[in-house]
Each structure stands twice: as structure tokens, then as C-alpha cells.
C-alpha angles and dihedrals in degrees: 000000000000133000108270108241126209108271137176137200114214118184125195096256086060103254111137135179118201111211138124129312116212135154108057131351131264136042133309123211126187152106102301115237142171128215107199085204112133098208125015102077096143084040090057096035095061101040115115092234093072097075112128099019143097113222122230116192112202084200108107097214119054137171085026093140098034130231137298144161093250087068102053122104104201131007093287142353116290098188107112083217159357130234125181142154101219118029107192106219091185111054126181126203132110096238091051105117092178131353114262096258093059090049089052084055097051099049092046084256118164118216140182114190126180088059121145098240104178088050082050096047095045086053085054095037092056103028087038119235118319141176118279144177127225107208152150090216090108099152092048107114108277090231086055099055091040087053083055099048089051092058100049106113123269125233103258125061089047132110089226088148085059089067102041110048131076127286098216136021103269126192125221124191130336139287138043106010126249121197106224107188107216106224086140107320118195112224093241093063088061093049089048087063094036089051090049085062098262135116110247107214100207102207133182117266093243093061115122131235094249091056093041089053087047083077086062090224125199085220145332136244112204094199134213121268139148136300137027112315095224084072079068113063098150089065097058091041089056092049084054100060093037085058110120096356092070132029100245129200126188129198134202093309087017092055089054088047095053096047086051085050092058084042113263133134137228139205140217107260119226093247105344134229117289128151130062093262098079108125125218135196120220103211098209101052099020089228117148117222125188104229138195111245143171112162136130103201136041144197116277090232090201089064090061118102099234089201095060091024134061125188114224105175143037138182115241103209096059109000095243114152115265106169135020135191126202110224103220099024134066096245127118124158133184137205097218132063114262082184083066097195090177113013144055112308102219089123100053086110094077095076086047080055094045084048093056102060091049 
């Protein structure tokens, strides 16, 4: 347990909020966000979509269980950053391997803990997400840090996927093989195809859709990962030409790619959606599910063909789309996780649904 530092968050606009810096040393740079989830945090912290972004969590406690490998999404932790008002430094579970200080230590992670968060989260909430530093430099000249906040560099424009995804194509499990297009994959959403008795064939963002069909898959999941899916215009290209000759299933990033593959368009949200408590209509039923989310843009429903495209889904705090259906096609995608992790697991029957058509 190390000796909390002096620490500030400065945000472009100029807010800042001097506090203490833990985990490791050195200075964090992103787009601020907050994740309204109240457990997950390793879970967050080490899914892909995170690139680029420092994670705020509005929940006041935080580290309280401590941290272990079989909470981690991906190989290591993406956020740029973490931001929380309460880090617990004497965690108690019986999983817990090392306290979460210790794990952001580890990975090269930055901190700042005894923010306000709600006060945070209210600024973003009502400003929209911006850029932001994470720093010791407390006595630097405010104008000078804010300067440096306002050139870090935005979301979209980027190759975050680059960074993300795998190297190389990876196999998991046995049986029938799936095709699990790596934008950004979180390790749950493998383990939802290996657990329904197929082999998931974990495979880089940039294959195309010839090699992905030489594993003579039984269907494709385009995942979820960071950024604005029009810096990824391969991906849609290869869900064009899958289109009718593979079920297809996108998730989160993948749902925004398949919706710019029918040609439609999305937009950057004000502050995105990020916690487990988002709740989703299902248009067909009119049941309502609470979802596991963590997104900054959405699908412009108004660009859709509603005579090739059906809207499944919606969110019922603001009506943005969450899940979409082709109507002659097997291809349905959603915004939110149906692998939850973190998060509340209502929607875990959509891969049973995705199963069904292979």
C-alpha cells in the first residue's frame, strides 16, 4: 500500500478537481467518462472499449473486494485512467489475489481517489464528455494544464481497434466453429459461444470476409471495442459481403457497424451510455430489460431503410436505437452486452437466439 500524492484532474473546459493520485506514477491523458456500475470495476477496467478514456465511477466505494484473474476481460486493463471517490486499501474476498491499488500498479495504471464524483459526473453530464489529464503537477499554471488537456487527442479519428484486437486468429473450445471478430472482444462473449457447445475463432478486426468464410463457420459476432465506427470502415465492408451467406451478430461497436453496413449512419452521444441500469425495450414484446452498457455513440434511427431494417430495441431513457434485425437476412445486432460483466444478465438469451439461426 503506497503513500497517497497530491493529484489533480483538469479537463479542457478548464474544471479541475485537486485531490490524490495512487495506483501507478505518471500522468494519464483521455476522453473523461463515468460508469454508473456499482460492482465490476476490474471488469470495466480491462475491457477494450475503454481505450482512450479515463473512467469515472459515480460509486462512492470502490476496491472493496479486491482484485483476480477471473475478473479480468482482456489480457490487461485499456482505460487511460481511473477516477474514484473512495479507494478501499483493505479489501476483503476470498477470490481477491492483490487490492486494486496494487493491480493499477501493476498494469502502469494512473488513479485519483477523494473526488467528488457526483459533482464530476454532474459537470460531464451537463457539459457532455471532454478531454482531461490526470497529474501531480499541482502547482503548474492552471491555463497551462487546461491547454494540455485541449490538445489531447479526441476519440474519433483514431485506430483504437488497432490496438485492441488480437494479433493473431486464436481458437476456444471445441465444436462447430464461430467466427468472433476481435474489435475489441471481451472475454465473456467468447465464453458465451464456447458454453453453447461451439468453437469461437477469435479472429483480427482487419479479416476479411473470404478468409473468415475459409473456416467454414456456422456464423459470425462482430464485438464490441473502442472509437467511432466510421474510423472503421473494413469492418462494415466485410459485414456487407457476409450479409445473407452467414448468420451475423453484432455487439455494442459491432451493432453500429452493422447498421453502417445496411447504410445507415451514427452519431456521438452527449455523454454516452455506461453502468449496468440502462433499460431497454424490446419492441416486439414491449418488455423492458436492464442492460449492461458502455458506448459513446448510437445509430441515427431516421437513416435505416425500414423496409430492409427493423428496429428491435430501444432505450427508455432517451429512445435511441439498441438493437436492430434485417428482414430478409439473418442478421440482428444490439447496443448493449448480453454477456452483462458487470452488469445484470436478462439479456443472455440472445446468444441462445443467435445460436438458433446457425
Amino acid at each position: 500500500m503506497s503513500a497517497m500524492r497530491p493529484g489533480l484532474l483538469v479537463l479542457e473546459d478548464g474544471a479541475a478537481f485537486p485531490v490524490y493520485l495512487v495506483g501507478a506514477e505518471g500522468e494519464a491523458e483521455g476522453e473523461v467518462v463515468f460508469n454508473t456500475s456499482m460492482v465490476g470495476y476490474q471488469e470495466i477496467l480491462t475491457d477494450p472499449s475503454y481505450a482512450g478514456q479515463i473512467v469515472t465511477l459515480t460509486y462512492p466505494l470502490i476496491g472493496n473486494y479486491g482484485a483476480s484473474p477471473e475478473a479480468c476481460e482482456s489480457r490487461r486493463p485499456w482505460g487511460a485512467g481511473l477516477i474514484v471517490h473512495d479507494l478501499c486499501r483493505a479489501p476483503n474476498h476470498w477470490r481477491s489475489r492483490e487490492d486494486l491499488e496494487a493491480f493499477l500498479r501493476r498494469h502502469g495504471l494512473v488513479a485519483l481517489t477523494g473526488v467528488d464524483t457526483r459533482a464530476l459526473t454532474r459537470h460531464l453530464r451537463t457539459r457532455g464528455t471532454m478531454r482531461g489529464i490526470i497529474t501531480g503537477r499541482v502547482d503548474a499554471p492552471r491555463a497551462e494544464l487546461t491547454r494540455r488537456a485541449g490538445q489531447v487527442p479526441p476519440i474519433s479519428g483514431r485506430d483504437l481497434i488497432s490496438q485492441v484486437t488480437v494479433p493473431a486468429p486464436r481458437c476456444v473450445g471445441t465444436g462447430r466453429p464461430v467466427v468472433v471478430v476481435d474489435l475489441g472482444v471481451k472475454e465473456r462473449i467468447v465464453q458465451a459461444v464456447v458454453s453453447r457447445g461451439f468453437q469461437a475463432v477469435v479472429v483480427p478486426a482487419r479479416t476479411g470476409a473470404e478468409e473468415i468464410l475459409s473456416y467454414s463457420p456456422a456464423g459470425v459476432i462482430f464485438s464490441n471495442g473502442p472509437g467511432d465506427p466510421v474510423d472503421a470502415p473494413y469492418a462494415a465492408e466485410t459485414v456487407r459481403q457476409l450479409l445473407g451467406r452467414l448468420p451475423v451478430l453484432g455487439i455494442c461497436l459491432g451493432h453500429q457497424i452493422l447498421a453502417l453496413a445496411l447504410g445507415g449512419q451514427t452519431y456521438k452521444l452527449k455523454f454516452g451510455h455506461r453502468g449496468g441500469n440502462q433499460p431497454v425495450q424490446d419492441r416486439r414484446t414491449g418488455r423492458v430489460y436492464i442492460t449492461s452498457q458502455n458506448h459513446s455513440f448510437a445509430v441515427r434511427a431516421e437513416s435505416l431503410d425500414p423496409e430492409e431494417v427493423e428496429v428491435t430495441h430501444v432505450n427508455v431513457n432517451d429512445g435511441t436505437v439498441e438493437g436492430l434485425a434485417h428482414r430478409r437476412y439473418p442478421a440482428f445486432s444490439v447496443q448493449f452486452h448480453p454477456e452483462a460483466a458487470p452488469g445484470p444478465r436478462d439479456t443472455g438469451y440472445l446468444f441462445d437466439q443467435f445460436c438458433a439461426l446457425l
